[in-house]
C-alpha positions in Angstrom: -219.8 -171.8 -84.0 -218.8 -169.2 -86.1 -218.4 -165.3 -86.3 -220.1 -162.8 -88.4 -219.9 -159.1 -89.3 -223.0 -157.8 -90.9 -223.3 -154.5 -92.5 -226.3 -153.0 -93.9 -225.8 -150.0 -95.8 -228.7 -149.3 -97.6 -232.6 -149.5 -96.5 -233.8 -148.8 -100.1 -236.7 -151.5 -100.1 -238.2 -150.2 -97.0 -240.7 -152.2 -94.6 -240.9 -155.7 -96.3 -243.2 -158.6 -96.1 -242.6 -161.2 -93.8 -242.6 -163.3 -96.9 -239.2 -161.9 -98.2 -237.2 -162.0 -94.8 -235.5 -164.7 -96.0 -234.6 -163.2 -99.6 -230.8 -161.9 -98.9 -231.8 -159.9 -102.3 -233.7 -157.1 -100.4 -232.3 -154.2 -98.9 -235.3 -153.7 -96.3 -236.1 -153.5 -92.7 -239.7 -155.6 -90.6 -240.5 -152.4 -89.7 -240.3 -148.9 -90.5 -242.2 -146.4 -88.3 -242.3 -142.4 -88.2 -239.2 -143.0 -90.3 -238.1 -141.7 -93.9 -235.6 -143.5 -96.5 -233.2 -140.9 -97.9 -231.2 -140.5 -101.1 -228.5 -142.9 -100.6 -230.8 -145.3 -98.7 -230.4 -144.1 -95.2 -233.1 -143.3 -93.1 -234.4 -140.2 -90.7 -236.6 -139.4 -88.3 -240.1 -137.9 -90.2 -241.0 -134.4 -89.8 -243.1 -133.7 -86.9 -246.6 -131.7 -88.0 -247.3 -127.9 -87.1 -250.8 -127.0 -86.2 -252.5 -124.3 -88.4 -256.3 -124.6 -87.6 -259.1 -126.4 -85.7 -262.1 -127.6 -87.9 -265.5 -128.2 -87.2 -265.9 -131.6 -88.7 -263.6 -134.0 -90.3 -263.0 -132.9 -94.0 -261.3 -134.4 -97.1 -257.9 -131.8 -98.3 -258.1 -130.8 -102.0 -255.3 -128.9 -103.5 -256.4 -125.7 -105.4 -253.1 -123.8 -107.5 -254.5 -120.7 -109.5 -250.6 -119.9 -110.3 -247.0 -120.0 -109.7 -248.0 -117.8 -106.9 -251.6 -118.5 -105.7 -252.0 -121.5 -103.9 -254.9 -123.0 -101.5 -256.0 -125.8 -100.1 -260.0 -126.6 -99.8 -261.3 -128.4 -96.4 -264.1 -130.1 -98.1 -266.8 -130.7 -95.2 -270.5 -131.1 -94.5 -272.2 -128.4 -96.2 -269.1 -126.3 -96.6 -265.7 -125.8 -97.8 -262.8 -124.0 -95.9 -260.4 -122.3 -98.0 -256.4 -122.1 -96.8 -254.0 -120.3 -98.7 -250.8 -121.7 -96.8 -251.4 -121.7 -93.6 -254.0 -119.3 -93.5 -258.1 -119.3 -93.4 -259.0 -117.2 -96.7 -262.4 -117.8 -96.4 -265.8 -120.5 -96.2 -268.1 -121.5 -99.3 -271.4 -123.4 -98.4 -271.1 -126.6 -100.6 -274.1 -128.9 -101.8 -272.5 -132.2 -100.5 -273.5 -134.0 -96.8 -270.2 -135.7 -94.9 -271.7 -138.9 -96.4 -271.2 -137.9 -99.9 -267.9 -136.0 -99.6 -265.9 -139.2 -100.4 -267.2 -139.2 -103.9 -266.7 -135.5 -105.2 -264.4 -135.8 -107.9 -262.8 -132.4 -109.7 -260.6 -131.0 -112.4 -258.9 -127.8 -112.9 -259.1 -125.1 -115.5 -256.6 -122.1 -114.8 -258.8 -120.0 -112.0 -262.2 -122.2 -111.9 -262.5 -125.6 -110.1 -265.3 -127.7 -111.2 -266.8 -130.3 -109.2 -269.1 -133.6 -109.8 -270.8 -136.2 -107.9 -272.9 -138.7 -109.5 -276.1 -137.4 -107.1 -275.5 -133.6 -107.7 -275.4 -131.2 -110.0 -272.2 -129.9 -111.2 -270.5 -126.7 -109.5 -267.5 -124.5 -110.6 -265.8 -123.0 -107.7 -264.4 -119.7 -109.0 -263.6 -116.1 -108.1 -265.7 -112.8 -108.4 -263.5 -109.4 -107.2 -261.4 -111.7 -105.0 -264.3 -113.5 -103.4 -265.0 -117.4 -104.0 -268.5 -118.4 -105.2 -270.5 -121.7 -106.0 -272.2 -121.1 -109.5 -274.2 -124.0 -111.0 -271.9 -125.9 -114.0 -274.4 -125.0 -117.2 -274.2 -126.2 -121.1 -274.0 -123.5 -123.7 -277.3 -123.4 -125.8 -277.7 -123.2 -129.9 -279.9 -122.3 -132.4 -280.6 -119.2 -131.3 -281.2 -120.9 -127.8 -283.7 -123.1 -129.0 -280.9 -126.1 -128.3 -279.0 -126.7 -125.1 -276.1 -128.4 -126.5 -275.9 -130.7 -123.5 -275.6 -134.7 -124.7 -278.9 -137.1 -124.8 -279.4 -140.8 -125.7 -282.2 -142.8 -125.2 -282.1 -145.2 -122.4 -282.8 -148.4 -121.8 -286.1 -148.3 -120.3 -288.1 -145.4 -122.6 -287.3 -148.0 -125.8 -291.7 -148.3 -126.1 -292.5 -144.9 -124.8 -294.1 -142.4 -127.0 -294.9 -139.3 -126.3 -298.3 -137.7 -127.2 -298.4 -133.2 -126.6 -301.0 -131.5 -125.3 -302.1 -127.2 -125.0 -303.7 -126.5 -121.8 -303.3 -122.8 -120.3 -300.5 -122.1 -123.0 -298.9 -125.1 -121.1 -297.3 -128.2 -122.6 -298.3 -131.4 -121.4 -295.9 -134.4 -122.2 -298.6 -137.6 -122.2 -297.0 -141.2 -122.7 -298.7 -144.6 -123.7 -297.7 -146.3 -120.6 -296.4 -145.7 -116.7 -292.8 -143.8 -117.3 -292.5 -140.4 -115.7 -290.9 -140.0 -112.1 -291.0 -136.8 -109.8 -287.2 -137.3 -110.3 -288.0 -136.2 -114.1 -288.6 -132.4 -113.1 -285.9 -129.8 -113.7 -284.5 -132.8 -116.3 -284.8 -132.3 -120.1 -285.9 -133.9 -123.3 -284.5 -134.2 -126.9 -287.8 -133.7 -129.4 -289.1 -132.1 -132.6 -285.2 -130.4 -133.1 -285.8 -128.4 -129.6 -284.8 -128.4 -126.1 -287.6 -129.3 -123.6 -287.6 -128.5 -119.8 -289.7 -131.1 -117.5 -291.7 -128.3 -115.4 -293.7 -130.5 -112.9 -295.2 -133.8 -112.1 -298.9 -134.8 -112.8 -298.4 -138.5 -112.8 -296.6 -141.7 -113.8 -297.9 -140.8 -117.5 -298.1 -137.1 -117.5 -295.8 -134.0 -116.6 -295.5 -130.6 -118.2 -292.8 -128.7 -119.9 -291.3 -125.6 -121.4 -289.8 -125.8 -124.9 -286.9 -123.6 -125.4 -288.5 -122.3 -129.1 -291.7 -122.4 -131.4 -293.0 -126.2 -132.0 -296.2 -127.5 -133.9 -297.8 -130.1 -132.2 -297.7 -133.6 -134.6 -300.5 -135.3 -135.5 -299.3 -138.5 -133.9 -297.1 -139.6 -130.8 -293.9 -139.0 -131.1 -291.4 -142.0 -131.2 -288.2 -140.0 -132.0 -287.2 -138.6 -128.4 -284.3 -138.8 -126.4 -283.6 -137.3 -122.6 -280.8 -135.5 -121.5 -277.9 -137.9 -120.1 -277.6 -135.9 -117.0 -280.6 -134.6 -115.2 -282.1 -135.4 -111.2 -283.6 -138.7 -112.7 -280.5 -140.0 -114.6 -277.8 -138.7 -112.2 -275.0 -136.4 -113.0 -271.3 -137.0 -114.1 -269.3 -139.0 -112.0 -265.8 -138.2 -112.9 -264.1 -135.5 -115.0 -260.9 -134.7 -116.4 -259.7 -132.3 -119.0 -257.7 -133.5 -122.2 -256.8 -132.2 -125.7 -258.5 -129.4 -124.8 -261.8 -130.5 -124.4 -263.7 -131.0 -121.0 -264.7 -135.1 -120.0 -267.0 -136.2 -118.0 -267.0 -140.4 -117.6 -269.9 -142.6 -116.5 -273.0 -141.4 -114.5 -275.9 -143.7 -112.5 -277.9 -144.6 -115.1 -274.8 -144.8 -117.7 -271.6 -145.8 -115.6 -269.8 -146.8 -119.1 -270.6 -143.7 -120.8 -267.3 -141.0 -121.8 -268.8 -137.7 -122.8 -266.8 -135.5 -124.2 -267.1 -131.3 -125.3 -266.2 -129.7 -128.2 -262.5 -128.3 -128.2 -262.5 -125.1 -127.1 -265.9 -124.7 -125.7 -266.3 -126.9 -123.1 -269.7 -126.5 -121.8 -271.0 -127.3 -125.7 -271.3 -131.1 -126.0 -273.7 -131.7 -129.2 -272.1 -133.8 -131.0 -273.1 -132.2 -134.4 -272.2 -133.9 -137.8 -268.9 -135.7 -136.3 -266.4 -132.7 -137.3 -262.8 -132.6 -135.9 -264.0 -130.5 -133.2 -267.2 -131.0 -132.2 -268.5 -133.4 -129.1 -267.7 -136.9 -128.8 -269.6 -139.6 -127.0 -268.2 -143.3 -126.5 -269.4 -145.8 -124.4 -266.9 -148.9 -122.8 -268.3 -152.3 -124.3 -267.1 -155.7 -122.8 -268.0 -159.0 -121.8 -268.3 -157.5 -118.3 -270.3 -154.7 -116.7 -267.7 -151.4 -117.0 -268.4 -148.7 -114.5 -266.1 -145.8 -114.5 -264.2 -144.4 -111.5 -262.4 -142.0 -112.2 -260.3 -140.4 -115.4 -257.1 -139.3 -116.1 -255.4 -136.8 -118.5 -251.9 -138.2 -119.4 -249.9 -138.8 -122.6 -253.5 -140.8 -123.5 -257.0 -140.5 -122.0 -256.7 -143.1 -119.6 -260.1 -144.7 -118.0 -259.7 -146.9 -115.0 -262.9 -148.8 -114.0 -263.9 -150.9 -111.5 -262.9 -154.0 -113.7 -260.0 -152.5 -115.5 -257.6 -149.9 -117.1 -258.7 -148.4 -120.8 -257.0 -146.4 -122.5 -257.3 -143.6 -125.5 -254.2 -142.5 -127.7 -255.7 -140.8 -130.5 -253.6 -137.3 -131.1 -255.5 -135.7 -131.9 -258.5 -137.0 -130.8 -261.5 -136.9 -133.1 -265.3 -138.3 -133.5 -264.1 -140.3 -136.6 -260.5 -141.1 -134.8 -261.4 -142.7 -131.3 -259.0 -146.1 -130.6 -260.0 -147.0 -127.2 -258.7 -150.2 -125.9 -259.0 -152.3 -122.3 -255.2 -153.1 -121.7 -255.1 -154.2 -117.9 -258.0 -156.2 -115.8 -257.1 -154.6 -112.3 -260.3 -152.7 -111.6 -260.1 -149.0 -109.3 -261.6 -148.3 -106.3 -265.8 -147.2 -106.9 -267.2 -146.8 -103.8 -264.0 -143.6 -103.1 -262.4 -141.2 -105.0 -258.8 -141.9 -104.4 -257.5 -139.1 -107.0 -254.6 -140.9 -109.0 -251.3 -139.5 -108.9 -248.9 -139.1 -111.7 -245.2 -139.9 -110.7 -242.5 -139.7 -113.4 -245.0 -140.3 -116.3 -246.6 -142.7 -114.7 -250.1 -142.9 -113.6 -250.3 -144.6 -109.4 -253.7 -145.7 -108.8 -255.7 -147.9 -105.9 -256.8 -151.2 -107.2 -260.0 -152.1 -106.4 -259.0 -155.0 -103.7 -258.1 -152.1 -102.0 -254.5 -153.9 -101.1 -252.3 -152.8 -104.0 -251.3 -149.6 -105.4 -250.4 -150.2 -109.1 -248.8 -147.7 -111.2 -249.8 -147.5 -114.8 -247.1 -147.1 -117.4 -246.8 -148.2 -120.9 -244.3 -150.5 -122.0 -241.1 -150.0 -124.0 -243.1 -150.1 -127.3 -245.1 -147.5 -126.1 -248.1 -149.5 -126.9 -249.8 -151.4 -124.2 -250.0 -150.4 -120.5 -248.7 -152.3 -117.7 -250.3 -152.2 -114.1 -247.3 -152.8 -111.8 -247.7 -153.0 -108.2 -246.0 -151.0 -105.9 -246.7 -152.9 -102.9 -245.2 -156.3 -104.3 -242.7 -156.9 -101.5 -244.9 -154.8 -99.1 -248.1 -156.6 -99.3 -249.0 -156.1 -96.0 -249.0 -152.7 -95.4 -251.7 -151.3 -97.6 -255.1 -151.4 -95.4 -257.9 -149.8 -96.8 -257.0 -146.1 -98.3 -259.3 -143.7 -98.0 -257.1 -141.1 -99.2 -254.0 -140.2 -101.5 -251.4 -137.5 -102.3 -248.2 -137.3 -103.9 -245.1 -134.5 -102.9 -242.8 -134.5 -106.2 -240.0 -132.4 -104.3 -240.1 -135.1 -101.3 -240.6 -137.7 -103.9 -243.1 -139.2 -101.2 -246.6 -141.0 -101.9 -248.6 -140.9 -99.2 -251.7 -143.1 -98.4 -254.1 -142.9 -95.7 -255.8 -145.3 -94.6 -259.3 -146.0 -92.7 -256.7 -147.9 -89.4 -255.7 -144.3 -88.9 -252.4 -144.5 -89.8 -250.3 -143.2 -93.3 -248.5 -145.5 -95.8 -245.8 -144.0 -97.2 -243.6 -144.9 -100.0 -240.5 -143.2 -100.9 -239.7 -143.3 -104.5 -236.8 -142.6 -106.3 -236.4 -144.3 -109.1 -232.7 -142.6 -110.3 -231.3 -144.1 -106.5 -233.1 -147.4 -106.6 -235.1 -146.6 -103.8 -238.6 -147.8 -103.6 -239.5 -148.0 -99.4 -242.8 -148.2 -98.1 -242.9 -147.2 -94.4 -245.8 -145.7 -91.5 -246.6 -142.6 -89.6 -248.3 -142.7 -87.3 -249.4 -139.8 -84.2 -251.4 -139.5 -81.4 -255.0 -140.1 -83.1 -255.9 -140.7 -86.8 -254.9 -139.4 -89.4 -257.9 -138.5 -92.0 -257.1 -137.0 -95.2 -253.8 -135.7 -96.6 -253.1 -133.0 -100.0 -250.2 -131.4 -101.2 -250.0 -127.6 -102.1 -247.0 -125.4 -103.0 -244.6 -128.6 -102.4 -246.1 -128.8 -98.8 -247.7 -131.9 -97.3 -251.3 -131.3 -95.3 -253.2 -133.5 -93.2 -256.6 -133.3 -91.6 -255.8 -135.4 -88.0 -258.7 -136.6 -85.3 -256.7 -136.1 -81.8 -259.5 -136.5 -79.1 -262.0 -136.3 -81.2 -261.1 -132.5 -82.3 -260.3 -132.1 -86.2 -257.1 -130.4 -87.0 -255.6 -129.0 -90.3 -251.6 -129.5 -90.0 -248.7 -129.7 -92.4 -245.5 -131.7 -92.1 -242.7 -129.1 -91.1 -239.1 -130.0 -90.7 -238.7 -127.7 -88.1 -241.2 -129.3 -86.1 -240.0 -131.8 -83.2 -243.3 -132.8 -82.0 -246.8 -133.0 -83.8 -249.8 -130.4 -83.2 -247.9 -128.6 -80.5 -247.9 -131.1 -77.9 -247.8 -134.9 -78.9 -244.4 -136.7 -79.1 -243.9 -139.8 -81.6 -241.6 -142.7 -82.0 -239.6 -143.1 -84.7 -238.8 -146.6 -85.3 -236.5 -149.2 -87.9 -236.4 -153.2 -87.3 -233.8 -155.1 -89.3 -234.6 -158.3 -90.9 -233.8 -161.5 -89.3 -230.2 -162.9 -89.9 -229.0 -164.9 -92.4 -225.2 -166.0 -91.8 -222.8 -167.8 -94.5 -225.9 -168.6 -96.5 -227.9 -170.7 -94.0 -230.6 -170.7 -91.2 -228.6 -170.2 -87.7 -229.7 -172.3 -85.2 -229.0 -169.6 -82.8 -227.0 -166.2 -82.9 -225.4 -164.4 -80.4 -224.9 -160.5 -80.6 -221.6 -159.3 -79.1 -222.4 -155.5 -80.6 -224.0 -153.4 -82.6 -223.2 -150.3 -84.1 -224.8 -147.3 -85.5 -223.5 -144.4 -88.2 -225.1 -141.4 -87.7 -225.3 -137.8 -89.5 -226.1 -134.6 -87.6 -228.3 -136.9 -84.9 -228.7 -135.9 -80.8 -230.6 -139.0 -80.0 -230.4 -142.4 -80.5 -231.4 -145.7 -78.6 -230.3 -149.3 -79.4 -232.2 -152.2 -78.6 -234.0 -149.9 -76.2 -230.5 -149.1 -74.6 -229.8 -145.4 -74.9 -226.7 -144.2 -76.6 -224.6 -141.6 -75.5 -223.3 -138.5 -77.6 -220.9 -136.5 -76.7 -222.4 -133.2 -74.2 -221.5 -130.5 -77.1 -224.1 -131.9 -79.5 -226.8 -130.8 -77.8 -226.2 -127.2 -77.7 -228.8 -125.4 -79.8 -226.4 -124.4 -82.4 -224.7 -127.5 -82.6 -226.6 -129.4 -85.7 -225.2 -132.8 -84.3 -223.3 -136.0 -83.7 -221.7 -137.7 -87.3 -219.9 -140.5 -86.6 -220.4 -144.7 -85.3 -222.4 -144.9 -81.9 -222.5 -148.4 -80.5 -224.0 -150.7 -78.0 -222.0 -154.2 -76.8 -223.2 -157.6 -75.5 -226.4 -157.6 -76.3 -227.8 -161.2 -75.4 -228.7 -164.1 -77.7 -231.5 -165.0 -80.3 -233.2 -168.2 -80.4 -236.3 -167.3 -82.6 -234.2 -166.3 -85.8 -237.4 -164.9 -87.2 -236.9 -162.0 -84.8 -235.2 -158.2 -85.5 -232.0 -159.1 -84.1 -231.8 -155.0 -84.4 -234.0 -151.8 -83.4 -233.3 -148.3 -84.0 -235.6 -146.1 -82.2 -236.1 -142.5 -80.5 -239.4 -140.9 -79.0 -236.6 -137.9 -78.0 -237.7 -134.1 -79.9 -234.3 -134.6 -81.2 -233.0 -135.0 -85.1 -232.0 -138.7 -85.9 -230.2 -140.1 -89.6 -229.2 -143.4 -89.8 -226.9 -144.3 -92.6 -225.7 -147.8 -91.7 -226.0 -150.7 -88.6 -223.6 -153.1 -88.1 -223.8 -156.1 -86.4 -220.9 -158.2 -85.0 -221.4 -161.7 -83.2 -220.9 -165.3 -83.4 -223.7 -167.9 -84.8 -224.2 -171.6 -84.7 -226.1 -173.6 -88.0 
C-alpha cells in the first residue's frame, strides 16, 4: 500500500478514446460534456444559447458576409430561405430546392452575389436589387454576336453513333437522329453544331425534337457527325460544386460528368468557351484514375484543391493556365458525397469529413510544400465522430464544430500555438440540426419538441432557448500510480482550482463557496475547493474523478488534484 498525489493541470487533449486511457502521455479527460478547453488547458462551462426566432421547418444555416459591416445568415428550408442579419429576420426568398435536396446545395461567394448549385437544378445567384434580395437564374455570356453561348460542351458517352439529320417545317428546326437518343429531359438543354448555339424547344420522340438556333445556318447536305451538347442542361444535370480561384469561377463534376472541373475565363466568369487555349480563356479538365472519381466538393486555397469521394487532388499552377494545368491525386481519403459538409480552412489548412464519415482530416502540405498530407483530427478521439451532417468553424473561438445526425455537437478546440487540440460534446434539450458562423458568432438551428429554433451561443446566457438547463460535465481518466496497474485505489480527497466559478459539485457531492460569491456583482470564487473521503475503486477502468454542474452558474476549472493511497 502506497500513497499518491495526482495533479492534472492541463486538459489539452480533450475527451479521449478508451484506447489511450492507459497512455500517461495524454493530457485528456473520458468525458467532456457542455464543457470548453481554454488557453492554458483548463476547462469552462459552454455558453448557454439565446433564442432569436422560431422556424417553420428545420433548415440548414449558411453564412452570407457582403462586408466588414453587412453580415447575414440564410435559413435554407423547403422552398424558401430566411434571411437574418444578426439576430434579426431581414426578409424571405422562395428557393427552388425541396427539404430533401437542401443537403446538397453547395455555394460560393462573390462580393454582394451568392451563387448556388445542386446537381438536379439549375444554378441561382442570390443577390440584391435597391436593398431587396432576389433569385435570378445563373446564365452564360453569349458570343459572336449572340450566335454562341459561351457555356462548355463535350460529347458524351452515349451520342458517340448519333448523327443528326435537320429539317424546315413551319420556319421550325427539327433535329432527326439515325437511332433512339432524345429524352423529354433534352428540352430547354442545348446543342454545339455548324459553329452556332442550338436550343432543344420540344419533344416529338425518341428520334425527333425541335430547336431554335441562336443565328443564320444552311442546312448540310448530309447528317451531321460533328455535334456536341451542352455539359449542363435538365438531361445532363447541372454543376455540383463551385468555388472561385485565380479569379475565375469553378464548377466541379455534374451527374452525367462527376470528374469533370470546368473552369471560366478570368475575369468573366459566366464565359466558359474555352477558345484557342489563351492565358485567359476557359479551362476544362477532367480527373483520370484507375478508379471512378466523383467530385464533392472544391476548395480555393494556396492551390485548387479537389476532394472526391476516393481522394484529395490538388492544382498549384500560379497562375493557372490551359497550357499550364499540373493536377495531381496526393491523398486516397475520399469526402463525404451524399452531404455537403462545407470544408473549413483553419490556420492554412484545409478540415474536411472523410467519407467513412468517422474522421475529420485536415489537409495541409508538407514541409516541402509539395505534397499534401490528410491528418486526422480525431486520432485519439475516434469515438466521438458519429455521422456529421453539418460543419462550421469560429476563428475568434478557435472552435470547430460538428453536428451530427445523434443530435448532439462535436467540438474541437484548436489551438495549435498552446498545444491544445480537445474534442468535447454539447448537448441540450433536443437536437441540434445545423450550425454557421457569422460576424464571429456561432448559430444553430435546434429541434426542442419538435419546434425549430434559430439560436446563437451567448456568453451571457445561463440557460439555452430561454428555459432549458444543461449539465456541464469533465471525467478524468482512470489512474495510473508509480507506473503500474493498481489493483485497487482508495480516494482520501480531491480538490478542485477554480477561477471566477459560483458552482461546483464533486463526485456528485456539492461544494461550498463562500456566501459573497453569489451576489450579482461578485464575478466569483478563485481559489482550491475540495471534497474528502471519497470511497474506494475497484474497477480501475473507472473516472476516479467528475466535475460537474447543471447550476445557471459560471464554472472554470484549471486543475484537480487527487490524494489517496493505492495497492499494485
Amino acid at each position: 500500500m502506497g500513497n499518491f498525489i495526482k495533479t492534472q493541470t492541463s486538459f489539452e487533449n480533450g475527451e479521449v478514446s478508451p484506447n489511450f486511457f492507459a497512455n500517461s502521455d495524454i493530457h485528456g479527460l473520458a468525458h467532456l460534456e457542455n464543457m470548453d478547453v481554454i488557453p492554458g488547458g483548463g476547462l469552462r462551462r459552454r455558453p448557454g444559447l439565446k433564442k432569436i426566432a422560431k422556424l417553420s421547418a428545420n433548415a440548414r444555416l449558411v453564412p452570407f458576409s457582403i462586408s466588414e459591416t453587412e453580415h447575414y445568415i440564410l435559413a435554407i428550408m423547403n422552398g424558401l430561405i430566411r434571411i437574418f442579419s444578426g439576430d434579426s429576420f431581414v426578409q424571405d426568398v422562395f428557393a427552388p430546392w425541396s427539404a430533401a435536396d437542401v443537403g446538397l446545395v453547395q455555394y460560393a461567394q462573390r462580393f454582394g452575389t451568392m451563387i448556388f448549385v445542386h446537381p438536379n437544378y439549375r444554378p441561382k445567384i442570390l443577390c440584391r436589387d435597391n436593398g431587396i434580395f432576389k433569385f435570378v437564374n445563373f446564365s452564360f455570356t453569349s458570343s459572336d454576336g449572340g450566335e454562341n453561348v459561351d457555356m462548355p460542351f463535350m460529347r458524351f458517352e452515349d451520342s458517340d453513333n448519333i448523327s443528326i439529320t435537320i429539317t424546315m417545317s413551319n420556319n421550325t428546326a427539327h433535329l432527326n437522329t439515325n437511332q433512339d437518343f432524345w429524352t423529354s429531359a433534352n428540352v430547354d438543354g442545348h446543342i454545339s453544331m455548324l459553329g452556332k448555339t442550338w436550343l432543344i424547344t420540344s419533344y416529338i420522340g425518341p428520334r425527333e425534337v425541335t430547336a431554335a438556333c441562336n443565328g443564320v445556318f444552311t442546312i448540310p447536305n448530309s447528317p451531321i457527325t460533328d455535334w456536341q451538347e451542352a455539359v449542363f442542361s435538365p438531361r445532363r444535370g447541372w454543376p455540383a460544386s463551385i468555388t472561385f480561384h485565380q479569379n475565375r469561377l469553378v464548377f466541379g463534376g455534374s451527374k452525367s460528368w462527376p470528374g469533370g472541373i470546368w473552369m471560366s475565363c478570368v475575369g468573366n466568369h459566366k464565359n466558359f468557351n474555352t477558345g484557342t487555349g489563351l492565358d485567359d480563356q476557359a479551362i476544362y479538365i477532367t480527373l483520370l484514375s484507375s478508379r471512378r472519381q466523383h467530385i464533392c466538393t472544391l476548395v480555393s486555397s494556396d492551390n485548387l484543391q479537389i476532394l472526391t469521394s476516393e481522394g484529395e487532388w490538388a492544382v498549384s499552377n500560379k497562375p493557372l493556365t490551359p497550357e499550364s494545368v499540373d493536377i495531381k491525386m496526393h491523398t486516397t481519403i475520399g469526402c463525404i458525397a451524399d452531404r455537403y459538409l462545407p470544408p473549413q480552412e483553419i490556420d492554412g489548412s484545409t478540415i474536411f469529413v472523410s467519407n467513412n464519415k468517422r474522421d475529420i482530416r485536415q489537409m495541409v502540405l508538407d514541409d516541402l510544400g509539395v505534397s499534401y498530407r490528410a491528418n486526422n483530427l480525431c486520432a485519439i478521439a475516434e469515438h466521438i465522430m458519429n455521422n456529421p451532417i453539418d460543419i462550421a468553424y469560429n476563428k475568434t473561438d478557435k472552435k470547430l464544430f460538428v453536428v451530427m445526425s445523434n443530435g448532439e455537437i462535436a467540438v474541437l478546440n484548436r489551438n495549435v500555438a498552446l498545444g491544445i487540440s480537445a474534442w468535447g460534446h454539447y448537448m441540450t434539450a433536443g437536437d441540434f440540426k445545423s450550425v454557421a458562423v457569422s460576424n464571429d458568432k456561432t448559430y444553430v438551428v435546434t429541434e426542442r419538441d419538435s419546434n425549430f429554433i434559430f439560436e446563437r451561443f451567448d456568453d451571457s446566457e445561463m440557460i439555452d432557448s430561454d428555459e432549458y438547463s444543461y449539465t456541464s460535465r469533465a471525467c478524468g481518466l482512470p489512474i495510473m500510480t508509480s507506473g503500474h496497474n493498481a489493483k485497487y485505489v482508495r480516494i482520501k480527497k480531491i480538490i478542485a482550482r477554480v477561477h471566477d466559478s459560483k458552482t461546483l459539485f464533486i463526485n456528485n457531492f456539492r461544494t461550498t463557496f463562500p456566501d459573497e460569491v453569489y451576489t450579482p456583482d461578485v464575478s466569483g470564487f478563485s481559489g482550491d475547493i475540495s471534497v474528502n473521503v471519497l470511497g474506494t475503486l475497484r474497477d480501475m477502468v473507472d473516472s476516479p474523478w467528475e466535475i460537474s454542474t447543471n447550476d445557471e452558474l459560471p464554472l472554470t476549472v484549471l486543475s484537480v488534484t487527487v490524494y489517496g493511497r493505492y495497492q499494485i
